[in-house]
N, C-alpha and C positions, 0 to 999 in steps of 0.2 A: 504493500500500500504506500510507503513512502518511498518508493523508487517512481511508480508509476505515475502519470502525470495526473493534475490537478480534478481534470474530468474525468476519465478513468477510476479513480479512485471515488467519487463522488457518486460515480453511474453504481460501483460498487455497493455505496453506504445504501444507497436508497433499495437497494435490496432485501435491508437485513433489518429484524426489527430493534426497537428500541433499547431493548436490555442487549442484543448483537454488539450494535452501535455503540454502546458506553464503552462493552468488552473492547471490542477492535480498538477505539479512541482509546482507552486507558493500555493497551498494548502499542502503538504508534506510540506514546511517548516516551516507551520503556526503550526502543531502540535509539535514542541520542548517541548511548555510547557502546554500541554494537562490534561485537570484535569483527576482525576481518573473514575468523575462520570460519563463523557465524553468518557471516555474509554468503561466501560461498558454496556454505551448505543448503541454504537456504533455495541461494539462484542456482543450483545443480540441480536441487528437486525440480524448482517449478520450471526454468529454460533450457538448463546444463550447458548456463556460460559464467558462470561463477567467476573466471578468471579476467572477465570484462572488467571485474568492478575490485574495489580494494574494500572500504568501510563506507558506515556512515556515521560523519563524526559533528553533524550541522545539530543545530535546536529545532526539533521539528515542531516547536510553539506555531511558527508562520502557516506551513502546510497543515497542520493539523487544522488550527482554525479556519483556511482558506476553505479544505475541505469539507468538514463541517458544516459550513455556512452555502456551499454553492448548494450542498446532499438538503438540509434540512432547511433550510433557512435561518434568519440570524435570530428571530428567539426562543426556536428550538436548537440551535448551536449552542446558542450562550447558557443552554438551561444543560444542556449533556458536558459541555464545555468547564461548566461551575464544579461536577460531579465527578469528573475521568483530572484535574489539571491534579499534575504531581507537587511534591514536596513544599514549593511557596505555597500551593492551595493546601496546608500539612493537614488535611482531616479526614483522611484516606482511612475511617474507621471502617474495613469491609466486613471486621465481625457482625457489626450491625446485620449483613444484608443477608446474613445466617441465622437472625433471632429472630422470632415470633414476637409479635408487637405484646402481648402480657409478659415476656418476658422482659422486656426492653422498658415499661410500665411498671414493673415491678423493681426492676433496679436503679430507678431515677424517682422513683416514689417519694423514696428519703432524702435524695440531696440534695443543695440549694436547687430553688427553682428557674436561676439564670444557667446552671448545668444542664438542667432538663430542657432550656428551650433552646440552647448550640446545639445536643443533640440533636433532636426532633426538628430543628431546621435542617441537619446534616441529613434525612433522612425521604429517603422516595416520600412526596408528597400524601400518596394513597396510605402509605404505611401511617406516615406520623399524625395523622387525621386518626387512623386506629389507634394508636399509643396515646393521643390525648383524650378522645373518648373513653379509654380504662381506666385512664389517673381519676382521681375522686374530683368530683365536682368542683370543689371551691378551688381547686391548683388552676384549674384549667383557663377563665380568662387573665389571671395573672400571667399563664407561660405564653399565651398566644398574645399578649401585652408586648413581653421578652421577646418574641420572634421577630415581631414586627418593628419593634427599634434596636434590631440586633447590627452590628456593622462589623469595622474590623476584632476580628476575635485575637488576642494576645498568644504568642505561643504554650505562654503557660496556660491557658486554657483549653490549649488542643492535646499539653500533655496529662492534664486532671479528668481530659473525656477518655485518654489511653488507658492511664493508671484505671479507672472504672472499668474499663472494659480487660482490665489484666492484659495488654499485650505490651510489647516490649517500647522502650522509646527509641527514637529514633534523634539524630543530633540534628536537628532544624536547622533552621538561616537566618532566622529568628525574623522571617518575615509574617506579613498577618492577612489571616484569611478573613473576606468579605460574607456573610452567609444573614438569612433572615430579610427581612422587609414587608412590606405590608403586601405585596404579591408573593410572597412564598407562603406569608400567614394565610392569605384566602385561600392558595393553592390546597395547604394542611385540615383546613378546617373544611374543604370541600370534602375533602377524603373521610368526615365522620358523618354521620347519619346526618337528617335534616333537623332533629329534635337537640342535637348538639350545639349545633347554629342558633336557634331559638332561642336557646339556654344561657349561652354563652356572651355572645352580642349585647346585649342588655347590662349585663354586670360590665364590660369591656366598654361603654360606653361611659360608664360611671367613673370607671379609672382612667382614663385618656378618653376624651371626646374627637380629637383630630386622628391618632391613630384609630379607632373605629369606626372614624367615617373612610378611611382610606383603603381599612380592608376593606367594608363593603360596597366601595367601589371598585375594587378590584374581583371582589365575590361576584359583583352581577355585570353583565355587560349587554348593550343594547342587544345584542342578535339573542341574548337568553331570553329577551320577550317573545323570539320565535315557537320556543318551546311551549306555547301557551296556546288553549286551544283554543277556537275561532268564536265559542259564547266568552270566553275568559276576554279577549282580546278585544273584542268588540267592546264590551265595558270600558275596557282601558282606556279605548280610543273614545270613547263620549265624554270619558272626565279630562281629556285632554284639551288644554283651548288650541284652536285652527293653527294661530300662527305657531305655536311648540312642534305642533304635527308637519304643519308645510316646510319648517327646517331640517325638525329630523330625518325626515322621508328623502329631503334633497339628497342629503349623504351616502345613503344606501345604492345597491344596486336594483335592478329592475325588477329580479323575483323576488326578493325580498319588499319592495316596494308593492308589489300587486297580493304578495301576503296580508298586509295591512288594509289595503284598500277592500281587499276582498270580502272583508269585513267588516264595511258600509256600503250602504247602499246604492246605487247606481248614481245616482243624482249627485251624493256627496266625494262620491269617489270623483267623479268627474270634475268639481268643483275645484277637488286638492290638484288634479294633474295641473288645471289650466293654471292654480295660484302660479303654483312652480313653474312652468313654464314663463310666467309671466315676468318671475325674479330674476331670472336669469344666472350669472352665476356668484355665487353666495361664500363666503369667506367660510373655511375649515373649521374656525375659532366656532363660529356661529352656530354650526351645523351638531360641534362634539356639546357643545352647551344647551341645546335643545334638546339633544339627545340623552343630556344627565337629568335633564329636568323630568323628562317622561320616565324616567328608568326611577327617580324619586319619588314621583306620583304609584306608578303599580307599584313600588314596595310597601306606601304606605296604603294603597286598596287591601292591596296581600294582607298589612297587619290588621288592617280594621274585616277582615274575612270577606270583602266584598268582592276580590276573585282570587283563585287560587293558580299561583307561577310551579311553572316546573310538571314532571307528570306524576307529583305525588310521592308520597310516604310508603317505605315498606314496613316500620312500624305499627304494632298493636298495643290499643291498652285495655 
């Protein structure tokens, strides 16, 4: 992969899937300092011209992310890219990715709860969604607090998540790893049930109002009103006023566009084409700001029960 060129190796990635992808990326950085013998054995298996090449002795920081980025795009690179980057990025705790999340809940139970949230941000988004659902109640919007104004972590803190996990340390650079924010906290809190959200969110608003508004703006995003079905939707769009709806709609694309309309009535749908039309073209600023403003109205129909987002609960009580 890091011989072959840019696109080649890219046509490659897009092959393989996500957990493939990390592997191969966190393997691509292990060869920097590849011997030559290694080399050659390598290129004898796959062409049997080994004696073409001698090593490779470059940073494959550049190729790696070039390729990444062409395979996946850049923020699906940057999300595999955060997870696979070696030793500067030092929280390469892969025990983690061997433990069952009550496992992993039951060992971070007891210790400060700024340890539990570098964990659980170090951790596949789906999982660490399960690990804070098992913590007991009351930890839980304090740690999803922690995640979300997490930033550089100190090396001694990537060595007290080692010592935790019993593996050995390794002699760092004593450079510091970035991990947490308020899009990794939505990410984690997406990954627990919908009644953890409920739950959670409300006390989280209590302890930081600006980070709780930040995850949940990151939690929902216009096209999640797609997931709503066409009596749900219809609601939404009546408590909306015209002009909120003629900017947001501007934004979108065309099927998504006749989504929305399709869920008034002829006259009114026809009414919004011509608004738009009529605007002509309309500033981005504009358009992402209409667009929050409707995404704040259905969250608060959602809270008052008067329609329901998403396709529901697999919870019973």
């Amino acid at each position: 992969m890091m011989i072959v060129g840019e696109e080649e190796a890219a046509a490659i990635l897009q092959k393989l899937e996500p957990d493939e992808v990390r592997q191969l990326g966190a393997a691509m950085f292990s060869v920097a300092d590849v011997s030559e013998e290694e080399v050659e054995d390598v290129l004898d298996d796959f062409v049997g011209r080994a004696r073409e090449r001698t090593g490779i002795t470059f940073d494959p920081r550049h190729k790696v992310e070039a390729v990444m980025n062409r395979a996946l795009g850049a923020e699906k690179a940057e999300s595999v890219l955060a997870r696979i980057t070696p030793a500067e990025a030092a929280c390469e705790l892969e025990l983690l990715d061997w433990m069952e999340p009550t496992d992993i809940a039951a060992m971070i139970e007891k210790e400060h709860p700024q340890i539990a949230a570098v964990l659980i941000a170090n951790l596949d988004p789906t999982v660490g969604g399960q690990v804070l659902e098992i913590l007991p109640e009351y930890m839980q919007p304090d740690i999803l607090h922690r995640i979300a104004k997490l930033g550089p972590i100190t090396p001694e803190a990537v060595e007290t998540l080692k010592a935790l996990l019993a593996q050995r340390s390794s002699a760092g650079g004593g450079q510091q790893v970035t991990l947490g924010g308020a899009r990794e906290a939505a990410k984690i809190l997406s990954g627990a049930r919908k009644s953890v959200e409920q739950r959670v969110m409300p006390k989280l608003f209590k302890i930081d109002r600006d980070v709780a508004k930040a995850i949940e703006e990151a939690l929902f995003v216009f096209d999640n009103l797609l997931e709503m079905d066409d009596k749900n939707l219809g609601t939404l769009i009546r408590n909306v006023d015209g002009e909120v709806l003629v900017k947001s709609l501007k934004g979108v694309d065309e099927a998504i566009r006749n989504r929305f309309l399709g869920c008034m009535s002829a006259r009114a749908a026809d009414g919004i084409r011509d608004e738009m039309e009529a605007r002509g073209p309309m500033k981005l600023a504009e358009v992402l700001e209409a667009q929050k403003a409707m995404i704040a109205i259905a969250r608060n129909l959602a809270k008052d029960g008067t329609i329901q987002m998403g396709a529901g609960e697999d919870d019973y009580v």
